[in-house]
Residue, then its C-alpha position, 0 to 999 in steps of 0.5 A: x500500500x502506498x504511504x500517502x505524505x501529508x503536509x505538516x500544518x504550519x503552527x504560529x504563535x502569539x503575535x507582540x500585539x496580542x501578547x501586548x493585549x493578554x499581559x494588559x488584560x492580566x495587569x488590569x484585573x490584577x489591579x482591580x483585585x489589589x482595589x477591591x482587598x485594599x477597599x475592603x480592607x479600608x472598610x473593615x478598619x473603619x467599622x473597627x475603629x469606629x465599633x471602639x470609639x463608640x463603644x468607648x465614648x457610650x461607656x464613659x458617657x453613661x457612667x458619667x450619666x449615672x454620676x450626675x443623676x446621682x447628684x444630691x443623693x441622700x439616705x432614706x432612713x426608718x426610725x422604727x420598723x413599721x414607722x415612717x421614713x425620711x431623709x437622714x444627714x440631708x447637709x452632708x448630700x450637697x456642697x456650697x454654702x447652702x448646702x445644695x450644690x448638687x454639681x459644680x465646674x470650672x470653664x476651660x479657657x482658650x478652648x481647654x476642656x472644662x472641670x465638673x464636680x458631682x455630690x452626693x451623700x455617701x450611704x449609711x449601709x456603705x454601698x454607695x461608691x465614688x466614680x471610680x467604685x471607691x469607697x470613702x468609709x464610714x458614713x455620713x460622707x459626701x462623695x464629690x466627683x471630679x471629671x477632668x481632662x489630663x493631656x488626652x485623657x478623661x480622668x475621674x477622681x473622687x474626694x471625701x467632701x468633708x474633708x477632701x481626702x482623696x478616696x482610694x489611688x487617686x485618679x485614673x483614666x476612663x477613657x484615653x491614654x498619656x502612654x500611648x497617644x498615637x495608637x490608643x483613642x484620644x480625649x481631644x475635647x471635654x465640654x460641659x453646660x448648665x441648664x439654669x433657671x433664672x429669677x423669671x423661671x425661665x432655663x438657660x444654657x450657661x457656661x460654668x463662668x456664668x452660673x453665678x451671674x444668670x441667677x440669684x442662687x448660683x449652683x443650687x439654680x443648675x437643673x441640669x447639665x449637658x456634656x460633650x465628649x469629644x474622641x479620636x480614633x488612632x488610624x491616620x490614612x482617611x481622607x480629609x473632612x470635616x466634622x463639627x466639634x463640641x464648640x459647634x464648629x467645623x473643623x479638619x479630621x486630620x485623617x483621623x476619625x471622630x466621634x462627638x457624644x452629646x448627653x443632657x442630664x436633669x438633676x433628680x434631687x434637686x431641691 
């Protein structure tokens, strides 16, 4: 049988333009792969960092919460079992002269955080405790609270109200830290207003500087107090905004992220 020769194909390859096009496909879904890990990545951070702002500043904000409607506390005490029931040791549940200075401050300067001091009276049963879940000893005792801002930290310290004495070590932070300013959340900003009511009966929002002037009573006038917190996240690569401070003002992110927490308490035992 005779072979039969059949012609070999001809076998060609890639051409530099269609080599061109497969490397420039390859390199942009390489480059939408990288944009889409690096979005994603972005936001993770985000909901990260803000989930600790926030779970930060709701946790200072409600102790601070429970502190002032504390203010003015005082001890209910029997007589007798079975008889009537009345406040015991009422002077020792309020600061000031008159004796009902549930809270007091001092106004920051230039833009400084402000100062705010809470009492109440420390119960006979010895259950009551300062900011910090001190005890201040044997009762009666006024407990006085203060609220203030150290560097970038919100520190609480509570005193012995007759004597001054700090209770337990002293002060410690609630939120922030000196140490480590650049990869912990920051206190930038700690404000504080007092609801007063004037000699017309009617409310007014002062600053701690102006509480004697907008009424007749002075500090027993305040019956309520607003607080802003005002946190910033450790991450530096978002993008420049703005963001509206405690003051009310907008002003630059710095790449960071913030978050402002607003609060208005009323005095529940104010006399």
């Amino acid at each position: 049988m005779k072979n039969v020769h059949r012609p070999r194909r001809l076998q060609h390859g890639l051409s530099l333009i269609e080599t061109m096009v497969g490397i420039t496909v390859g390199l942009l879904t390489v480059l939408a792969a990288v944009g889409t890990l690096m979005v994603t990545r972005q936001g993770g951070t985000t909901v990260s960092e803000s989930y600790r702002l926030s779970s930060a500043g709701n946790a200072t904000m409600r102790l601070i919460a429970a502190t002032i409607r504390q203010a003015g506390a005082t001890e209910l005490v029997q007589a007798a079992p079975g008889g009537n029931v009345s406040f015991g040791f009422f002077t020792d549940r309020a600061a000031g002269a008159a004796g009902d200075q549930l809270v007091s401050g001092t106004e920051g300067a230039g833009g400084v955080p402000d100062t705010l001091v809470v009492s109440y009276q420390h119960r006979d049963d010895d259950v009551t405790r300062d900011c910090l879940g001190n005890s201040p000893g044997a009762p009666p005792e006024r407990i006085d609270n203060t609220f203030s801002v150290t560097t970038v930290e919100l520190r609480c310290v509570g005193n012995r109200g007759s004597t001054g004495t700090v209770i337990g070590a002293g002060a410690q932070a609630l939120v922030g830290d000196n140490a480590n300013q650049n990869t912990q959340i920051a206190v930038e900003d700690f404000q504080v207003w007092y609801w007063v009511i004037n000699a017309a009966g009617q409310q007014r929002r002062v600053t701690a500087n102006n509480v004697p002037a907008a009424t007749p009573l002075g500090w027993p006038a305040v019956d309520a107090v607003e607080v802003c917190l005002q946190l910033r996240g450790t991450a530096t690569n978002y993008p420049t905004a703005n963001f509206t401070n405690c003051a009310g003002t907008s002003v630059a992110n710095g790449g960071r992220l913030h978050q402002v927490f607003r609060g208005v308490y009323k005095l529940r035992n104010r006399v």
